[in-house]
N, C-alpha and C positions, 0 to 999 in steps of 0.2 A: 478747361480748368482741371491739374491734377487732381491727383485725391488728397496727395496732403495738403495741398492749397484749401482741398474743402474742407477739411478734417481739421486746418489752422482756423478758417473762418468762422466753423463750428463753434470748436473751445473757445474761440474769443467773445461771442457771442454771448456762451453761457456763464466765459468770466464775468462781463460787464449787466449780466441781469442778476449775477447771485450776487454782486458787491450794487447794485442797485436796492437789492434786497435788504440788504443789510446796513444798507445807511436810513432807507425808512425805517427799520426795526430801529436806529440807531436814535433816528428821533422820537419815535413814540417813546422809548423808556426815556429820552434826556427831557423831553417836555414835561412826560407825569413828575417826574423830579423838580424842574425847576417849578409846578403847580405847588409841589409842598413847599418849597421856598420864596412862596408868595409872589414869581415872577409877574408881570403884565400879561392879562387872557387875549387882549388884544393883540394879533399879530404884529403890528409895525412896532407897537410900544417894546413887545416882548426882545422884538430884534435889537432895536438899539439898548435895549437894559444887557441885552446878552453880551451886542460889541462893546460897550462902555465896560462891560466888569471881567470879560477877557482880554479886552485888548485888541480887535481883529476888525476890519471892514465890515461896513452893514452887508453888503452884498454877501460876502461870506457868511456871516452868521445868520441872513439869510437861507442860505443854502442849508446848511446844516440844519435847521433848525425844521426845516421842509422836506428835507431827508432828501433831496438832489445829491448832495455832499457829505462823503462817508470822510470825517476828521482824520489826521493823521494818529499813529500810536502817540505819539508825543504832547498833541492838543489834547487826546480822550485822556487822558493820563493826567493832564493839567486839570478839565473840566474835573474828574472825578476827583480829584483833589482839593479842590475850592468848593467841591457840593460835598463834600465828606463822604464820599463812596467809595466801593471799588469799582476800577475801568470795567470788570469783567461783568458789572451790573451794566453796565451803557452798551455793553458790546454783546450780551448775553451769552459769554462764554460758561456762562452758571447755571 
């Protein structure tokens, strides 16, 4: 194996654990959120109250909500607008 072949496998690596990262960071602040907007504590309830008032597959909102699934700018954007936030509180750009 080259070097830049390892040095490709590397950076990819560390792309896919720091956007891992960052979609559990993503869930812990969307969940204490939707905690203040009285969502369901229990996990399956919370997910289908999530697909039902976004719009998107349980599996996905699954996802997201488990931090597996780091949302698109355009869904965080939607969520933070329907919770009355800004994106950069869900994304901790703040």
């Amino acid at each position: 194996m080259g070097l830049a072949r390892i040095v490709q496998s590397v950076s990819s690596a560390f792309i896919k654990e720091d956007r891992a990262m960052n979609s559990e960071a993503f869930a812990s602040r969307l969940n204490k959120v939707l905690d203040k907007f009285d969502f369901p504590q229990c996990e399956e309830d919370r997910e289908i109250t999530f697909c039902e008032y976004f719009n998107i597959p349980q599996p996905k909102a699954k996802m997201i909500l488990s931090g597996t699934l780091l949302p698109r700018k355009s869904m965080i954007q939607q969520i933070a607008e329907e919770l009355f936030i800004e994106s950069e509180d869900l994304v901790g750009s703040r």
